[in-house]
C-alpha positions in Angstrom: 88.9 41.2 -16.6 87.7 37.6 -16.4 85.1 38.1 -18.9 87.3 38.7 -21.8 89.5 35.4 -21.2 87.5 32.6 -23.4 86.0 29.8 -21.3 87.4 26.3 -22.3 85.4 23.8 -23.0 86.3 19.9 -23.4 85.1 17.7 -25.9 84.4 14.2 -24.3 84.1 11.5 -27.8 84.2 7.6 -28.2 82.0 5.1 -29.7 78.7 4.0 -28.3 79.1 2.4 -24.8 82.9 3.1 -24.2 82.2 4.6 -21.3 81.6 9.1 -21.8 78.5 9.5 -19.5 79.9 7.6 -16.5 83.9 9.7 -17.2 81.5 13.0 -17.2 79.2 11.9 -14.2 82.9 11.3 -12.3 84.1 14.8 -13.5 80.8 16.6 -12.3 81.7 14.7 -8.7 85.5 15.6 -8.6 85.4 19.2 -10.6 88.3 20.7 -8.3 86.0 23.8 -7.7 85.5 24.7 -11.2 81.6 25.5 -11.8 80.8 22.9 -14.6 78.4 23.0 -17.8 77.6 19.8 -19.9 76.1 19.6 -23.4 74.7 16.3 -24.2 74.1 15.6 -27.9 72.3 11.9 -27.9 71.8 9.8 -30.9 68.0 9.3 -31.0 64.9 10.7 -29.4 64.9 9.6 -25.7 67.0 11.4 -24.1 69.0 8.9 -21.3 72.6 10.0 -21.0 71.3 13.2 -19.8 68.9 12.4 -17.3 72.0 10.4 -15.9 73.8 13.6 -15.8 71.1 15.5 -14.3 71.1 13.0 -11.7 74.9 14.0 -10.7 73.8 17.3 -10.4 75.8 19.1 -7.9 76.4 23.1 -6.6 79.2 23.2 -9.0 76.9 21.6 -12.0 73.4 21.9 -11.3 70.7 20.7 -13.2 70.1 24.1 -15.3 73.8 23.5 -16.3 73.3 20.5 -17.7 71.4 21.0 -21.7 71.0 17.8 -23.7 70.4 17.9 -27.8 68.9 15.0 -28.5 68.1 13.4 -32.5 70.6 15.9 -34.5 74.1 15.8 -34.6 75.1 19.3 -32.9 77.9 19.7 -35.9 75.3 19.2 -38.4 72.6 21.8 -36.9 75.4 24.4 -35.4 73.7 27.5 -36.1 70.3 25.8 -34.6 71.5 24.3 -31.5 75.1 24.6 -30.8 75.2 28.2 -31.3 72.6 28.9 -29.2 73.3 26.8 -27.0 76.5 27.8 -25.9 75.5 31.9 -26.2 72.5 30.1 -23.1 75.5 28.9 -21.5 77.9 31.4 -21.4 74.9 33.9 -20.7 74.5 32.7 -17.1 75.4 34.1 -13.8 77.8 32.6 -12.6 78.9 32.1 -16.0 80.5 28.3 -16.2 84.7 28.3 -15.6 83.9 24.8 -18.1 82.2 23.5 -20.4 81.8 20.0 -21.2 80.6 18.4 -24.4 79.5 14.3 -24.8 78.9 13.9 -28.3 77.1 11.0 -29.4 78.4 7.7 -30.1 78.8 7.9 -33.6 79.8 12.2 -33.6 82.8 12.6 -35.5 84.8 15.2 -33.7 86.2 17.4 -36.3 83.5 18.7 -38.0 82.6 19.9 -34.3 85.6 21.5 -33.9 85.4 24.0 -37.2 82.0 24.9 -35.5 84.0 26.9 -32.8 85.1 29.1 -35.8 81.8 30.6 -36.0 81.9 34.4 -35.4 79.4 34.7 -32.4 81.1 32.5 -30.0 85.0 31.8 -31.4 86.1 35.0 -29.3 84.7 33.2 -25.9 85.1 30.1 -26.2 88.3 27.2 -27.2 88.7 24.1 -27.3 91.0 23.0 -24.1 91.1 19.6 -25.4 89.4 16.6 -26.9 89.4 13.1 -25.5 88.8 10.2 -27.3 87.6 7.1 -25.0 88.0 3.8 -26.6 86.4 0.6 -25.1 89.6 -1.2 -24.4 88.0 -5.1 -24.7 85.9 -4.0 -28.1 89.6 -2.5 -29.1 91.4 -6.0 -28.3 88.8 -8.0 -30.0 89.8 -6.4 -33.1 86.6 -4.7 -34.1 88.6 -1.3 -35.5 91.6 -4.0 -36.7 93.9 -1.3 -39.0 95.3 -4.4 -40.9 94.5 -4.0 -44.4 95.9 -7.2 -45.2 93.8 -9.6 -42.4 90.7 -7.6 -43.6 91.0 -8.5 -47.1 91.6 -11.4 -46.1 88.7 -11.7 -43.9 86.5 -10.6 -47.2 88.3 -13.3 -49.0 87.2 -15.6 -46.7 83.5 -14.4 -46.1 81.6 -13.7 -49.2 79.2 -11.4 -46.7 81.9 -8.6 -46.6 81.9 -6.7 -49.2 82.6 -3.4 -47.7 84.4 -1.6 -44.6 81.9 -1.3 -42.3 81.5 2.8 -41.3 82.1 1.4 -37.6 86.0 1.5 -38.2 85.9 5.5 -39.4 84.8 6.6 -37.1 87.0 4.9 -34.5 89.7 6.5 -36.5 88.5 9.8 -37.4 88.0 10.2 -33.0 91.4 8.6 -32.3 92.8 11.1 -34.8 91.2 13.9 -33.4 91.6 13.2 -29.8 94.6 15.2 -27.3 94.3 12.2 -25.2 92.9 8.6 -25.1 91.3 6.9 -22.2 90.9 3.3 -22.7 88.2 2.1 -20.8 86.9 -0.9 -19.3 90.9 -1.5 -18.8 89.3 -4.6 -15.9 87.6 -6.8 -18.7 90.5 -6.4 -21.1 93.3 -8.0 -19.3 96.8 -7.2 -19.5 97.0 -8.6 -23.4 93.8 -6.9 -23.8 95.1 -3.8 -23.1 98.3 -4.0 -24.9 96.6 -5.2 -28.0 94.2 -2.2 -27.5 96.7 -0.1 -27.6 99.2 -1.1 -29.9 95.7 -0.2 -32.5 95.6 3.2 -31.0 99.4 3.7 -31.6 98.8 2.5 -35.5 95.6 4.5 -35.9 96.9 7.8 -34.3 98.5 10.2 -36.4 101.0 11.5 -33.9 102.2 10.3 -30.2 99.4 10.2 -28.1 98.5 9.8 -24.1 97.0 6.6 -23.2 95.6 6.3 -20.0 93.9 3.2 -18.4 90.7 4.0 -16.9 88.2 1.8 -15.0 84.7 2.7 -14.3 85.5 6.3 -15.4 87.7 7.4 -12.6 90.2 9.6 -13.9 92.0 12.9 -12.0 90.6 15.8 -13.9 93.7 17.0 -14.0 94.9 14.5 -16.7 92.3 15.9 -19.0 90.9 19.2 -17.6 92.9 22.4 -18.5 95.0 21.0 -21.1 95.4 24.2 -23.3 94.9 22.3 -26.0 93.3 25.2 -28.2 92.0 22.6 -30.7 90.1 24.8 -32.8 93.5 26.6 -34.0 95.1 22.9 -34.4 92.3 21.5 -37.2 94.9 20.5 -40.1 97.2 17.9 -37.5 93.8 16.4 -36.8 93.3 14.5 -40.3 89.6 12.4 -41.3 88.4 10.2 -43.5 85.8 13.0 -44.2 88.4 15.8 -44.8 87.4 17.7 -48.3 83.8 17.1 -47.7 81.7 19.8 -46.5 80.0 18.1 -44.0 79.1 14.5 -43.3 76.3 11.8 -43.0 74.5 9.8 -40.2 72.8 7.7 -42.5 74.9 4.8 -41.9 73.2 4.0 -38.5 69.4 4.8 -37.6 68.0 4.2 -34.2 64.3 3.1 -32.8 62.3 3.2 -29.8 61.1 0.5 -28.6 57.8 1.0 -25.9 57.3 -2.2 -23.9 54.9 -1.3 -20.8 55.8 -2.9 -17.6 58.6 -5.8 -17.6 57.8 -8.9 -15.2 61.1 -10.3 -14.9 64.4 -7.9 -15.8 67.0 -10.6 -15.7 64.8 -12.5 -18.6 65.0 -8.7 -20.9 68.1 -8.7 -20.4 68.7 -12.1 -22.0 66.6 -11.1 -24.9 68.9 -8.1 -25.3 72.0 -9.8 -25.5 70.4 -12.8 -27.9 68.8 -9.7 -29.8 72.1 -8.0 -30.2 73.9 -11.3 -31.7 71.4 -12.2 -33.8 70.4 -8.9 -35.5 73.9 -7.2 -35.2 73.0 -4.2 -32.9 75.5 -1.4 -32.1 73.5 -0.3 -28.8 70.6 -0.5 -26.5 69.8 1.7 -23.5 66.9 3.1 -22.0 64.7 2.7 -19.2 62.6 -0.3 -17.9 59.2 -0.8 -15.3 59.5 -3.8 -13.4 56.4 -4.8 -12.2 56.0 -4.5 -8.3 59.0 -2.4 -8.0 59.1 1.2 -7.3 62.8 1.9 -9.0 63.4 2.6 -12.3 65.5 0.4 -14.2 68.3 1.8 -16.8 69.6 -0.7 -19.3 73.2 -0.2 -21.0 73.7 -2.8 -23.8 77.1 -2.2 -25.9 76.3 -5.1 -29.0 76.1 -8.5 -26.3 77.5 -6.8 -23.3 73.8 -5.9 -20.7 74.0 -4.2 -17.7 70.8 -3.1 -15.8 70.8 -1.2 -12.2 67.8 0.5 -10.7 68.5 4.4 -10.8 66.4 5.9 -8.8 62.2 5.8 -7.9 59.5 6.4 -10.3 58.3 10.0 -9.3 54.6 10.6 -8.8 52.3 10.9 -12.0 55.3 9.6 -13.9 54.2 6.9 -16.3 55.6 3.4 -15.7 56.7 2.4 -19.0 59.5 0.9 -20.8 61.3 2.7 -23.6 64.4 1.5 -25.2 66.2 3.1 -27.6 68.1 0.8 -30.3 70.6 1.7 -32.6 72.4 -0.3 -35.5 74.1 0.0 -39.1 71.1 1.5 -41.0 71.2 -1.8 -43.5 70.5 -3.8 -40.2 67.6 -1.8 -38.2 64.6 -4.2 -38.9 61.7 -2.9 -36.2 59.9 -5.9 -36.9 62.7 -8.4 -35.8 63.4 -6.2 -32.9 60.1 -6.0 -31.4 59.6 -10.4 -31.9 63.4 -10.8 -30.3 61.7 -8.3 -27.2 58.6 -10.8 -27.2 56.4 -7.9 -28.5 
């Protein structure tokens, strides 16, 4: 009788770098004995959020479990990829008790969510909840502010503005969407931090929402696994900016990859990364670096001026050392040129 109850599935949203791959990574490690799937959809052509995950891979989650859909956003190419996708998924023996979905950073979650109407897979599948991460220090800083008045004031002031940058919509259309919130990064906030972050979630949510404080992506699945949510039947509480529009663009943001070779000195990229991402205004940077003389891998995580860099794991044999980073800004601001002389190319 198993087989006819529908398997839920959990979409995991947020903007880029809030934190998704590292909550999912800590769900694959803590699953409570549920047998896991994960659909990746990443934002550009290297693929690195899910080679992280299929690094977690576990008994419960194991590396066939774990399907990525890189350069296409899975609600725009549903009866291409997420249709088939899921059919792969649910196909498999064991089938999956859950299924987990990391869209990409700049998904907006509703159109996803009218893609679980389609015939061949809305009697197997729903939608047990949808959680929204936010980054709670990018929150505080006032980079989604909801004050009408202090932005037109702020275009008053800067003759640069002259429209609302697409960044802010899609905060809001995921907040809006979302069953629950994790604010992230909760450490570099601060208490005002936090409470600034939140009283923006508050204004920008259309109905009483969970917050919960999250560090490092260590949550109890129980907060946000099995919530019952059945999103898919809840659409019309779930409002958008995009709402009357048959589907949506990505052509707001474009993305790059950036092939460097071997990298002498990582501590020096990642300075160029963080003076790269003030100076050209870029959303994102991660990827993979060769250090020369060193048999790890590097992965680099760069939300705008915020670099991180830890060695994941050995180069395997035959594997070309190379670097490849993908970058990803507001589609006005993508100059390859630029980038490449601010990465010494």
């Amino acid at each position: 009788m198993s087989d006819l109850n529908k398997t839920p599935v959990t979409i995991v949203t947020g903007f880029l770098g809030s934190g998704k791959t590292t909550l999912i990574s800590h769900l694959i490690r803590n699953a409570g004995g549920r047998r896991l799937a994960v659909v990746v959809n990443e934002f550009g052509t290297l693929g690195v959020d899910g080679e992280i995950l299929k690094g977690c891979a576990i008994p419960d989650c194991p590396e066939e479990n774990i399907v990525e859909l890189a350069n296409g956003c899975i609600c725009c190419t549903v009866a291409d990829d997420f249709v088939p996708t899921v059919e792969a998924l649910l196909a498999m023996t064991p089938r999956p008790d859950h299924i987990l979905i990391e869209t990409s950073g700049l998904a907006l979650p509703k159109p996803l969510l009218k893609a679980f109407d389609w015939p061949a897979i809305r009697s197997r599948i729903t939608v047990d909840g949808v959680i929204a991460l936010a980054d709670a220090e990018a929150v505080a800083a006032g980079r989604f502010a909801p004050d009408v008045a202090a932005v037109d004031a702020q275009r008053a002031a800067d003759e640069s503005i002259d429209h609302e940058t697409p960044l802010s919509e899609v905060f809001e259309d995921q907040i809006s969407c979302a069953d629950v919130v994790l604010l992230t990064k909760a450490d570099l906030a601060g208490p005002e931090g936090i409470a600034a972050a939140r009283a923006v979630i508050a204004a920008e949510a259309p109905r009483p929402l969970p917050v919960v404080e999250v560090t490092e992506g260590a949550v109890d699945p129980r907060v946000i696994l099995g919530l019952e949510a059945a999103a898919e039947d809840d659409i019309a509480a779930r409002p958008s900016h995009h709402d009357g529009h048959d589907d949506h663009e990505h052509d707001d943001f474009d993305t790059i990859v950036v092939e460097l070779g071997e990298v002498a000195d990582l501590p020096s990229l990642a300075v160029k990364i963080e003076q790269m991402a003030r100076d050209l205004d870029i959303l994102r940077v991660k990827g993979y670096v060769a250090v020369t003389g060193k048999p790890m891998r590097a992965l680099v995580q760069a939300v705008g001026a915020r670099v991180r860099h830890q060695f994941d794991r050995a180069w395997k044999p035959g594997e070309a050392r190379q670097t490849s980073l993908v970058v990803i800004a507001e589609h006005d601001r993508i100059d390859e040129a630029a980038i490449k002389a601010a990465l010494g190319l």
